[in-house]
N, C-alpha and C positions, 0 to 999 in steps of 0.2 A: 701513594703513587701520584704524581703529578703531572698535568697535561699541558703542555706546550699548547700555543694559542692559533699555532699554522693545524698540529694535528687537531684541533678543537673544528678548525673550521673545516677541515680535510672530509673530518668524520660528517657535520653537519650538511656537505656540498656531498656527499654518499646517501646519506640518507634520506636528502632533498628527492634526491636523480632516481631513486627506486620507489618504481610504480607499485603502490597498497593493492592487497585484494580488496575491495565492496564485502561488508559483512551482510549476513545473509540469515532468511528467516524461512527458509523452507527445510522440507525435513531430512535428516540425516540417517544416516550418508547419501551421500547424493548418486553414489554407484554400490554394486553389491556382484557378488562373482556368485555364480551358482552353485547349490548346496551338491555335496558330491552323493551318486545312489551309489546305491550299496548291491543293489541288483545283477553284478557284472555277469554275464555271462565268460564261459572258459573259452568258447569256439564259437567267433562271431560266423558270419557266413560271409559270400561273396557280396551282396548286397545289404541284408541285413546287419547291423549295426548296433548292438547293446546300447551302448553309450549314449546314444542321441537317436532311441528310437521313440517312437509315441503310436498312438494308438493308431488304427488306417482309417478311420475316417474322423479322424479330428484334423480341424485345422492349425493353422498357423501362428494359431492367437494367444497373446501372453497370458502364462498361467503359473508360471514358477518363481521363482527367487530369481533372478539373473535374467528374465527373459525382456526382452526390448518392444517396447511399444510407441508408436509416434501419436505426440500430439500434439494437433491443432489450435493454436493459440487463436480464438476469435472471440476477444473482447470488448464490446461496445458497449460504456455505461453512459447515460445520460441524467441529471438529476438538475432540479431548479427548483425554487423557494420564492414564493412572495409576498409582501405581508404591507398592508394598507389599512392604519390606525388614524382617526380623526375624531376631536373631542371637541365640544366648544360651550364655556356655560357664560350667560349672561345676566348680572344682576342691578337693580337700580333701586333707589330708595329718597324720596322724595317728601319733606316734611317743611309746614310752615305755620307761624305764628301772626292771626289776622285781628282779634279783639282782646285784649284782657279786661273785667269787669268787676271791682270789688275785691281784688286782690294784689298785692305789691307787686312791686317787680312790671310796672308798665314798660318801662326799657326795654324787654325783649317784645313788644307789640311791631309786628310788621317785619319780624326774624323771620326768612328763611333758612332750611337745608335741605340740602341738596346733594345727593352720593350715587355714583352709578361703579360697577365692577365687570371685567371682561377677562376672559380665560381661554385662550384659542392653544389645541396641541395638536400637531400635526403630522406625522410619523409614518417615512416609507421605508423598506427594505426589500432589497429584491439582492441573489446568490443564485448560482449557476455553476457545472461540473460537464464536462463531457468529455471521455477519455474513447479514445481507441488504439486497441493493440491487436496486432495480427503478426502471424507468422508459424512457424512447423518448426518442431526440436523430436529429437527422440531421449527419450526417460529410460528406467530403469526400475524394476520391480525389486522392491527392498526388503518385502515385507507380503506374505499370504497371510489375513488377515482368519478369523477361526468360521465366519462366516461368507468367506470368501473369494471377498472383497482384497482389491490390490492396492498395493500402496507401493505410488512409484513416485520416484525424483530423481532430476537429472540439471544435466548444465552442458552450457556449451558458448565455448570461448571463443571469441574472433579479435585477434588482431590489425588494425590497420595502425600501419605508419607508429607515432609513438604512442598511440593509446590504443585498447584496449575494453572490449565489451563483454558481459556477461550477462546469457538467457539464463534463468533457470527457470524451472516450474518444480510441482509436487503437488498434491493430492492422491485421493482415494479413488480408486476405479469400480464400477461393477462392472466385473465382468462381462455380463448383458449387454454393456454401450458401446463395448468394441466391436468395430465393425469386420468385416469380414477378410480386411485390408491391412488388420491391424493398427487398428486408428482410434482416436475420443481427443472430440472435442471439449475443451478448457469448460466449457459449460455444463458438463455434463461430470465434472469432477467435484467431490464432496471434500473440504476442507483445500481448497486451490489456493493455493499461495505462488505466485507468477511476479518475477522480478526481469526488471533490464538495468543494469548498472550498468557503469564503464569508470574506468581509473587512467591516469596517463596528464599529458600535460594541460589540455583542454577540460577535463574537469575539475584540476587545482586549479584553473585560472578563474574559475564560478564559484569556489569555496573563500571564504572570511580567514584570513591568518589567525592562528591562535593567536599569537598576542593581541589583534585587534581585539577578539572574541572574548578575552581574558576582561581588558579594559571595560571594554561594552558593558559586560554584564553589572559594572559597579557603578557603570556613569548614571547619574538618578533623571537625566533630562535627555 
């Protein structure tokens, strides 16, 4: 099969114009539906409700497979490094030849040497980090762990104009840290894996084309 060089470029100018997902390293899936009970009753009542009843004095707070919990993205890390290395050796060696008496070699009488040596190293480095992310998403519990513990991940998409942004988060929850609001902060999650990407024409405009990328990697200078 043989491709014409309009439909070559056709394909190429399609393939360009469609915005990529952001690959992603939080945990899967990032939504989950909840597990169906088995408990149905035959004859619900006027108010009462089988289906989506829970206990009367429990709250709100997520506890199942499907259940929605919001959280608080409040991320401030701050990290610095410095490091102040100073060496220095000095050496000198000073010899001279003032009589010789009864032995040959008068020619070297009145020889000097003379040798000094110096070694200075001097070595700074200093490195710095400080990230902030803040913000609110709601997750989803994917996973009742045997001790617990929840395991939620979610995402949430926002479009403006041609591009295109993606929150996600995930980690583990105890239970314990949701508050009464149905809330936990990002800090307060075991194994937190928290992304913001975005896809669209603004950030192929900050990416290296492949073929520069191709070339780059071979050029030795």
């Amino acid at each position: 099969m043989k491709l014409s060089l309009p439909l070559i470029i056709g394909l190429l100018t399609l393939l360009s114009g469609c915005a990529s997902v952001p690959p992603t390293n939080v945990h899967q899936p990032m939504t989950a539906r909840p597990q169906p009970r088995n408990d149905l009753a035959t004859n619900n009542g006027g108010i009462f409700m089988q289906t989506a009843s829970r206990p009367l004095f429990e709250d709100r707070r997520a506890r199942f497979v499907g259940d929605t919990i919001v959280v608080n993205i409040v991320e401030n890390t701050q990290a610095s490094i410095k490091g102040n290395t100073s060496a220095e050796k000095t050496g000198a060696i000073n010899a001279s030849v003032t009589a010789l008496a009864g032995v040959p070699g008068k020619s070297f009488q009145g020889l000097n040497a003379q040798t000094s040596s110096s070694n200075t190293f001097d070595g700074k480095g200093e490195s710095g980090s400080s990230n902030v992310f803040t913000g609110t998403m709601t997750a989803t519990v994917i996973e009742v762990l045997p001790n617990g513990n929840l395991l939620v991940s979610g995402e949430k998409q926002v479009a403006i104009g041609q591009g295109q942004e993606f929150v996600r988060v995930s980690g583990v929850v105890n239970p314990y840290m949701i508050t009464a609001a149905n809330a936990v902060n990002s800090s307060q999650m075991a194994d937190a894996r928290i992304e913001y990407k975005s896809s669209g024409i603004i950030n192929e405009a900050q990416v290296m084309g492949w073929l520069a990328r191709f070339f780059l990697t071979f050029i030795p200078f």
